[in-house]
C-alpha positions in Angstrom: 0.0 0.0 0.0 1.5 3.1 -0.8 1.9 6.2 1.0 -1.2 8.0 -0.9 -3.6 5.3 -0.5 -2.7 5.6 3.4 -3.7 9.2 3.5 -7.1 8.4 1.5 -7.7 5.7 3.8 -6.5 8.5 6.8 -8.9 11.1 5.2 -11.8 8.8 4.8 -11.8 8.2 7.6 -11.8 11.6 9.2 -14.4 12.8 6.8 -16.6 10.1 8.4 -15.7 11.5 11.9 -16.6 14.9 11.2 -19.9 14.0 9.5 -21.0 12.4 12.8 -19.8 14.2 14.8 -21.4 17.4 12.7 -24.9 15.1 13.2 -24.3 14.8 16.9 -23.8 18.5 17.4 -27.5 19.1 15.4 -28.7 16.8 17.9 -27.1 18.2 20.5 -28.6 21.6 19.6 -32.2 20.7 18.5 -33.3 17.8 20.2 -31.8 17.1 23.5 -33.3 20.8 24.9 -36.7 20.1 23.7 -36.7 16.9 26.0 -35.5 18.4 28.7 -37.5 21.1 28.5 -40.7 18.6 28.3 -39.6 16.7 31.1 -39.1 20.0 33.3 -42.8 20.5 32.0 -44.1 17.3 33.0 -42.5 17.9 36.7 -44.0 21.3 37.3 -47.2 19.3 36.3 -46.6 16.7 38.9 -45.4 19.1 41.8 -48.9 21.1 41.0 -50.6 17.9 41.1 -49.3 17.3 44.5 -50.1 20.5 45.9 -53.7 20.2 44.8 -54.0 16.7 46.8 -51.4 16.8 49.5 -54.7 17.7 52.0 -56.5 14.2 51.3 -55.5 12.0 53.7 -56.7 9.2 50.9 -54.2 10.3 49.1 -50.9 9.7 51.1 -49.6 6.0 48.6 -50.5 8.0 45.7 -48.6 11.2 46.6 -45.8 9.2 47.9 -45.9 7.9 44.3 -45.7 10.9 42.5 -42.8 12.0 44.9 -40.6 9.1 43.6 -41.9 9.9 40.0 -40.8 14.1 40.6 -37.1 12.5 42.1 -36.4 10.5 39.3 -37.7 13.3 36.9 -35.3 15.5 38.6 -32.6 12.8 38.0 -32.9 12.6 34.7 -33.4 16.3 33.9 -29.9 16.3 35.9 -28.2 13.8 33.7 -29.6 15.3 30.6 -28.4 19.2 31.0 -25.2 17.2 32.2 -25.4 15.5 28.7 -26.1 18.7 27.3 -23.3 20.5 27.9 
């Protein structure tokens, strides 16, 4: 193999890098704020929820459910700004 066919292979290769990594910046741009920005939606939803039923003493298993769900919302909101940035 010579030397030129080396560098092709080299700048295939590269080319190939940069066009994924060009896709994963678009996605990085677009996408991944929309999600978080729904999830952050969907907890403010949740913690209004809970404020609305917190005084029904009914209520207690299905507010210590929603609880868990607003944590792990949080968690994941967390990992994706992390992701984000």
């Amino acid at each position: 193999m010579t030397d030129n066919e080396i560098l092709l292979k080299i700048l295939n290769k590269v080319e190939n890098i940069e066009s994924r990594t060009q896709r994963l910046e678009v996605l990085l741009e677009n996408d991944i704020p929309k999600q978080i920005q729904l999830i952050a939606e969907q907890h403010g939803d949740i913690v209004a929820k809970l404020d609305a039923i917190a005084d029904y003493p009914e209520t207690r298993g299905r507010v210590s459910t929603l609880e868990n769900v607003v944590t792990t919302h949080t968690r994941e909101i967390q990992a994706l700004k992390e992701k984000a940035v």
